[in-house]
N, C-alpha and C positions, 0 to 999 in steps of 0.2 A: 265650654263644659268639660268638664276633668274625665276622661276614658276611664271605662273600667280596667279594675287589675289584671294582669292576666290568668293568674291564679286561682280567681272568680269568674273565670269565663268558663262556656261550656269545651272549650276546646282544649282547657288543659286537664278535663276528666273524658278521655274519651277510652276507659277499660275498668272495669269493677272486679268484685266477689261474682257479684251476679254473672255476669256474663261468664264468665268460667264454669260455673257451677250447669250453665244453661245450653253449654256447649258439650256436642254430640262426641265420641271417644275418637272416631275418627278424627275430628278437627283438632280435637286435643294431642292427636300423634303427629297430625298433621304441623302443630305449632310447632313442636319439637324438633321436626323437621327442617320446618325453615329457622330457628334458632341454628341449629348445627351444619347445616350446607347450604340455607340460603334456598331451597328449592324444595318442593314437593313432590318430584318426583324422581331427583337424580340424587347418589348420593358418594361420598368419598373412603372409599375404603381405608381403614388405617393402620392399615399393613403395608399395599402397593400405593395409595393416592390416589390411584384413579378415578377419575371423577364422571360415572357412568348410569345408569339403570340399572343398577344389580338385580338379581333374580331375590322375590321374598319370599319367604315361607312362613304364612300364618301361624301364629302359636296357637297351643289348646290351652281349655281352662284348666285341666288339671293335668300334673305332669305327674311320675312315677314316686314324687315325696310328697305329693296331697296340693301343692303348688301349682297358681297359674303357670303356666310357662310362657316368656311373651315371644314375638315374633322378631327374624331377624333374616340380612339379607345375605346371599351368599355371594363373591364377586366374580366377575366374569373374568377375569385375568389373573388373579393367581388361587382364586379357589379358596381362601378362606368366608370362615365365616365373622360376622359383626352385629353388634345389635345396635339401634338408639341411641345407646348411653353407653357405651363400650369404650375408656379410653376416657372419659369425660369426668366431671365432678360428682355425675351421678352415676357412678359406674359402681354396678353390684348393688344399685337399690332396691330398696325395699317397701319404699311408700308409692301409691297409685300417683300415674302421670298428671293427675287432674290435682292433685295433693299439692305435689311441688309446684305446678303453677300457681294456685292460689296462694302456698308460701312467699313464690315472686311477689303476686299482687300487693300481700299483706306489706313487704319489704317495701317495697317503692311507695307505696299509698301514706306510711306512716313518715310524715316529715319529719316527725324529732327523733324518730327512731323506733326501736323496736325490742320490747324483752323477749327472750326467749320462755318465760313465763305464758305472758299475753298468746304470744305464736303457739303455745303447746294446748292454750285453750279453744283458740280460734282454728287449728285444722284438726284436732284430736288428737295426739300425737304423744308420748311422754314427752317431759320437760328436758329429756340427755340429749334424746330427738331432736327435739327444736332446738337445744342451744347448738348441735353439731351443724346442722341445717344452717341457723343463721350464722354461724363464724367459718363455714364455708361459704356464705356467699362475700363474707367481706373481706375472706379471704382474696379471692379471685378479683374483686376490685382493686384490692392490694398489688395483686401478680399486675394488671390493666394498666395502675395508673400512670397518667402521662407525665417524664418529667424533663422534658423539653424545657430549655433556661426560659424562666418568664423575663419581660421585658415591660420598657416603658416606665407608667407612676406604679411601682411596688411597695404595697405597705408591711409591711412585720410588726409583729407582736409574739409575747411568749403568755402562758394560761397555764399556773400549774395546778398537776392533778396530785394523786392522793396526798394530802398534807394533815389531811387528821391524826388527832394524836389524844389517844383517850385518856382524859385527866383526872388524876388518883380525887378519891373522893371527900378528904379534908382536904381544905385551904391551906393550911400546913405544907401536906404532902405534894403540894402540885409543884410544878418547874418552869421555870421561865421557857416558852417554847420560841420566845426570839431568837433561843440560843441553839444554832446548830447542832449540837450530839444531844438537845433535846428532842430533835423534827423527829418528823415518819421518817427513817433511811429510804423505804418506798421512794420518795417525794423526787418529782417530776415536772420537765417543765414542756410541752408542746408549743411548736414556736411555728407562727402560722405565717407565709407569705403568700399574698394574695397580689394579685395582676389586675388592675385598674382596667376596664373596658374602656375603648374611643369616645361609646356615645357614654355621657357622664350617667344620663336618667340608668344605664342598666346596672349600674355597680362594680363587683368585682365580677370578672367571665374566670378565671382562672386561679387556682389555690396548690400550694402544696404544704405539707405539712412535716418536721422535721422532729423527734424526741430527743430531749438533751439533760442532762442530771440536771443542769442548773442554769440560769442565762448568763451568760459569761462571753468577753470579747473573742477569747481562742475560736469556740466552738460556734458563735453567730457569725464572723469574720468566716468563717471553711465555710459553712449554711448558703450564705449568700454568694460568696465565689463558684460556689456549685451549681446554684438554682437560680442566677440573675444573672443574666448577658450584662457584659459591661455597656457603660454607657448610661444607664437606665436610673431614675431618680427611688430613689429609697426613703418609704416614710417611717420613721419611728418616735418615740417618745425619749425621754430624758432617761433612761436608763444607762446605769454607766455602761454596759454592757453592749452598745452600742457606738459607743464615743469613738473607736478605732475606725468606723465608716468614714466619719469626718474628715479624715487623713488619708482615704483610700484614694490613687489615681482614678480606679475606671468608675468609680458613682459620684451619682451628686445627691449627697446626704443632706436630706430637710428634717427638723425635730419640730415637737410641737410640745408645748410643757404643760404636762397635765395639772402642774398645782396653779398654772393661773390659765389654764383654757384647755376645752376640749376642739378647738380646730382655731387655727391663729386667723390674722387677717389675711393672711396669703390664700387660706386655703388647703393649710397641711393640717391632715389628720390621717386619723388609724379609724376612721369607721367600718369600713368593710370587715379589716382582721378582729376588730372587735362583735360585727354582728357574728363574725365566722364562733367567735368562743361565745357569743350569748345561746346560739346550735346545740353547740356540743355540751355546755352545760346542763340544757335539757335532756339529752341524752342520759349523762352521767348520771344528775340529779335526779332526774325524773322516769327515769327507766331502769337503766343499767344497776345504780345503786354502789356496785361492787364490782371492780373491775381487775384484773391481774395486769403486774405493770407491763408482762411480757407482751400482751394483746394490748397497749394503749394507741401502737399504729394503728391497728386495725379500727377500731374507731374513730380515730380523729380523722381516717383517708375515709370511711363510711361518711363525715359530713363533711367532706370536701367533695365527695359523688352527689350528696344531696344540694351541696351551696351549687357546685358548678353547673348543672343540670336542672336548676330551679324553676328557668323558664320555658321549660319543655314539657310536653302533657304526659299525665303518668303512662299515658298508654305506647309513646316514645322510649321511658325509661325502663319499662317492662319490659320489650323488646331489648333493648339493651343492655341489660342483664341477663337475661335469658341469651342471648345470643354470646355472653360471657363466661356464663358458666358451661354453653355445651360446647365453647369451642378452647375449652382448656383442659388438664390434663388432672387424675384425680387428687386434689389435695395431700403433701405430703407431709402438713401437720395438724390436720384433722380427719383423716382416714381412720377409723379403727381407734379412735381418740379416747374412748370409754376404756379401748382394752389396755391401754398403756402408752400409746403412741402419741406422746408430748414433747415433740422434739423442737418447738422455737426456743429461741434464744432469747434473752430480754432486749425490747424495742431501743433502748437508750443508746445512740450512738455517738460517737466522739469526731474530736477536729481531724485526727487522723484516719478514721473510716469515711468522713467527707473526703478528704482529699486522694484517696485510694482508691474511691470506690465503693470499697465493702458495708454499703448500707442495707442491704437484705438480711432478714434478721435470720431464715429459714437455715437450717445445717445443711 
């Protein structure tokens, strides 16, 4: 008899709305706590380090401008003071601690993703709210993610994104849009490598995700020299774009020809990299709508969090983001974001920033 999913087990829903909402304020500071030092009752000052019992001092409910004031610790060694979120992603907020965990929940809970729309309905919040809300959390996944060279059967694929192109409204007037300086200039291509798990039943355990103008040999050639320990077998398709793998020393390149099969008799395909863009597609299509080319890492790394962590219960993934965002540093291109403070760079990187390095898009 066929086991159940894990999916549909009760063990990979073990944290809700509810239980947030149903938890007492203490235990709600208390989460925060152990998101950020890992303990409830000791904690790291981040000025000295030390990692001690600091002395607290309760906050009052109203403070001298009509505001709660909240509570914060002072340190036994050099005498400043720190609060909760001081130093953190949420530093200088302004929404209830109970607020932003449930933003968590909603973040991890929704598998195809999440609009900042839906989010500004679901905790109350304006919609500037929840979008800075969520493009800091996927910021911070961003800052997180891991890119230790994968290894082994690695598949690749590219998905591109904005390629619409709004076509004049006589038949006349329209352009041939096969024709390059007819496209979006937008247009984008995400190029997905994905790490083959041992046991076969669990799919891909590992993804990274690369933006590149176009799929072209230059730019997939640096991709894979960066992100694949040699040695390691590389699946792709018949794209020319790919054909310089064939010739590389340290891989052993398998194609698989989509115009007369989707997986050969050997066993070579792109299903993983492909389930990874059937993901993000929903994303796109089905939530997001509308996306700036500049933030397109930030979501394709948001559904490489969600592929690689798929088989873990949300109440895992809560934690783990949570635990991400308080133990990082505040956001320096979405701080103050409403007020002007737009400082990424566009996501597209080239053969020469693979091979240098310089793939952080942040100034």
């Amino acid at each position: 008899m066929k086991g159940q999913h894990f999916l549909l087990s009760p063990k990979a829903r073990t944290i809700s709305l509810n239980d947030v909402f149903s938890w007492s304020d203490n235990k709600v500071f208390r989460t925060f706590c152990e998101f950020r030092w890992g303990s409830k009752t000791k904690q790291a000052c981040p000025r000295c380090s030390v990692f001690d019992t600091h002395q607290f001092f309760k906050g009052t409910k109203v403070g001298m401008d009509g505001k709660s004031v909240p509570g914060r610790w002072r340190c036994k060694h050099c005498h400043g003071f720190f609060s909760l979120t001081s130093g953190t992603v949420f530093n200088s907020h302004k929404l209830p601690l109970r607020t932003l965990l449930a933003a968590i929940v909603l973040f991890v809970n929704s598998v195809k993703g999440l609009s900042a729309l839906q989010m500004c309905r679901e905790i109350g919040v304006s919609y500037k709210t929840a979008y800075v809300l969520l493009q800091k959390v996927r910021d911070t996944l961003f800052k997180e993610r891991i890119l230790n060279p994968l290894e082994g059967v690695v598949e690749i694929d590219g998905g591109y994104l904005k390629t619409a192109v709004r076509k004049a409204n006589k038949k006349t007037d329209r352009k041939d849009l096969r024709l390059e300086p007819n496209q979006n200039p937008l247009k984008c291509v995400v190029l997905a490598l994905r790490q083959r798990s041992k046991d076969f039943a669990r799919g891909a355990d590992r993804s990274i995700t690369v933006i590149l103008k176009s799929e072209n040999p230059e730019d997939v050639q640096a991709a894979v020299e960066r992100y694949v320990r040699p040695g390691s077998h590389v699946f792709t398709d018949g794209h020319n774009a790919y054909s310089a793998l064939s010739k590389h020393p340290d891989y052993i390149h398998e194609v698989v020809n989509h115009e007369e099969e989707y997986q050969s008799d050997d066993g070579i395909n792109q299903n993983q990299a492909e389930s990874f863009f059937s993901r993000m597609r929903r994303l796109v299509d089905g939530q997001i709508h509308k996306l700036a080319q500049k933030h397109i890492d930030l979501y394709a790394n948001e559904i490489v969090f969600r592929e690689d962590w798929r088989r873990t219960s949300n109440g895992f993934q809560f934690r783990l983001v949570g635990q991400k965002l308080m133990r990082n540093e505040p956001s320096r291109s979405f701080a103050k974001y409403w007020q002007g403070n737009k400082k990424r760079n566009p996501a597209i990187v080239t053969a020469a920033d693979l091979r240098t390095g310089n793939v952080h898009p942040f100034v």
